[in-house]
C-alpha positions in Angstrom: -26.7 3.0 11.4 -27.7 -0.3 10.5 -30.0 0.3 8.4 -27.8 2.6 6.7 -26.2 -0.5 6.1 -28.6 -2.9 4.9 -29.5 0.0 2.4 -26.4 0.3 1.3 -25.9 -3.3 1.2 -29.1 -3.6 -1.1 -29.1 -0.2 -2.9 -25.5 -1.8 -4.3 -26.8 -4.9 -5.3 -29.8 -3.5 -7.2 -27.8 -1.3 -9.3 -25.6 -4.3 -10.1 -28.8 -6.0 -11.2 -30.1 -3.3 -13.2 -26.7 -2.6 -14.8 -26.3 -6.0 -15.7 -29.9 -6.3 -17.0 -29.6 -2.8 -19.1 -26.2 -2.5 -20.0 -25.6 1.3 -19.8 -22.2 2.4 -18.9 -23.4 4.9 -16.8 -25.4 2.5 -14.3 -22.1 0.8 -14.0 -20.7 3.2 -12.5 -23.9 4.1 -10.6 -23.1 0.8 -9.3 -19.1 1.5 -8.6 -20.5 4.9 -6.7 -23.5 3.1 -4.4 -20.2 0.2 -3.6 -17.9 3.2 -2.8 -20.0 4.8 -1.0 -21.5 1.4 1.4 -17.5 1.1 1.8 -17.5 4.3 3.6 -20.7 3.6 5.4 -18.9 0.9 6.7 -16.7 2.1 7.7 -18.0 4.8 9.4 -20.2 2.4 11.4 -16.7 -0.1 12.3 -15.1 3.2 13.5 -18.0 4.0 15.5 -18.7 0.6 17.1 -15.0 0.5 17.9 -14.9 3.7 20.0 -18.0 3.2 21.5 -17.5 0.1 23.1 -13.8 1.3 23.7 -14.6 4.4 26.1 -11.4 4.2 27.6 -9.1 4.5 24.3 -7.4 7.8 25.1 -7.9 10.9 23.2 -5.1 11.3 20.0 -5.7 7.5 19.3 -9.5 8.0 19.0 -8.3 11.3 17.3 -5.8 9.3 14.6 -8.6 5.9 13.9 -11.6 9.3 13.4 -8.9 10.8 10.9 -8.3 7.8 9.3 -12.2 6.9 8.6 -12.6 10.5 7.5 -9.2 9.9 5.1 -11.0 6.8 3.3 -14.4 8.5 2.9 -12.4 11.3 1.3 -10.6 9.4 -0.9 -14.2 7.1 -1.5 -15.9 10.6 -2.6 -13.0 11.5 -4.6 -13.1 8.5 -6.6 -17.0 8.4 -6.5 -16.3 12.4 -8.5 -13.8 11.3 -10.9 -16.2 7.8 -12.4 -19.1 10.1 -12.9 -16.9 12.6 -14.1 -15.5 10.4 -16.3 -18.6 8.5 -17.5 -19.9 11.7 -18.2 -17.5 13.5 -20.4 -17.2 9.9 -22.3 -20.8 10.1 -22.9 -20.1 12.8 -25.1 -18.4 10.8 -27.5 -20.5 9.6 -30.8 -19.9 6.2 -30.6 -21.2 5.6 -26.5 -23.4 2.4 -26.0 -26.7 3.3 -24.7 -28.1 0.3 -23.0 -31.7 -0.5 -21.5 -32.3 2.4 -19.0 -35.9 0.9 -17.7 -33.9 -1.0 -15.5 -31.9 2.7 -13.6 -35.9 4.2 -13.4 -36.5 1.3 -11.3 -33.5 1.6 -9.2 -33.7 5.4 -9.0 -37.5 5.5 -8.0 -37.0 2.4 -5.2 -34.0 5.2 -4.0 -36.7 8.2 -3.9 -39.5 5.9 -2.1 -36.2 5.1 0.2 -34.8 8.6 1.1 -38.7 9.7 1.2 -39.0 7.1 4.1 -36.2 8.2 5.7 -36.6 11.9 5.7 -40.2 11.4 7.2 -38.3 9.2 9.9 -35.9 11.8 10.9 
């Protein structure tokens, strides 16, 4: 799980980088989605800590603080949907700035070499 993190920590700061370095719209809010999303990762990991070194929280509390993680990564997911969704019916529009996309090839090759190392991990 920490490493989940640290990914997520850097995965978010890279596609600030690139977005600021290219420009495009859409890696902004690649970059909105990858912040989102480490959000929920953190979350996730807070939640876990907290009942794991809590075994003797009783059941519907552990119950409620689960449903309440699972509540914000919903709504983190949802919001994650409606930017790309958004981004992508605006790039339908004529007049949508294209920036420098070398920079998102980087970014989304470093992500491949990542989840390749991860999936041979697990």
């Amino acid at each position: 799980m920490k490493k989940a993190l640290i990914i997520g920590v850097l995965s978010s700061t890279t596609t600030g980088i690139s977005a600021v370095i290219g420009g495009s719209v859409t890696q902004y809010v690649d970059f909105g989605r990858r912040f989102l999303e480490f959000i929920s990762t953190l979350v996730a990991f807070v939640v876990y800590r907290k009942l794991s070194k809590n075994p003797d929280i009783p059941a519907d509390k552990q119950a409620a603080i689960q449903w309440r993680a699972c509540l914000i990564t919903s709504i983190v997911m949802i919001c994650s949907g409606l930017l790309l969704s958004l981004v992508s019916i605006l790039s339908f529009s004529t007049d949508a700035q294209h920036g420098n996309l070398i920079p998102g090839y980087i970014v989304a090759i470093l992500g491949v070499l990542i989840n390749l190392y991860f999936c041979i991990s697990y």
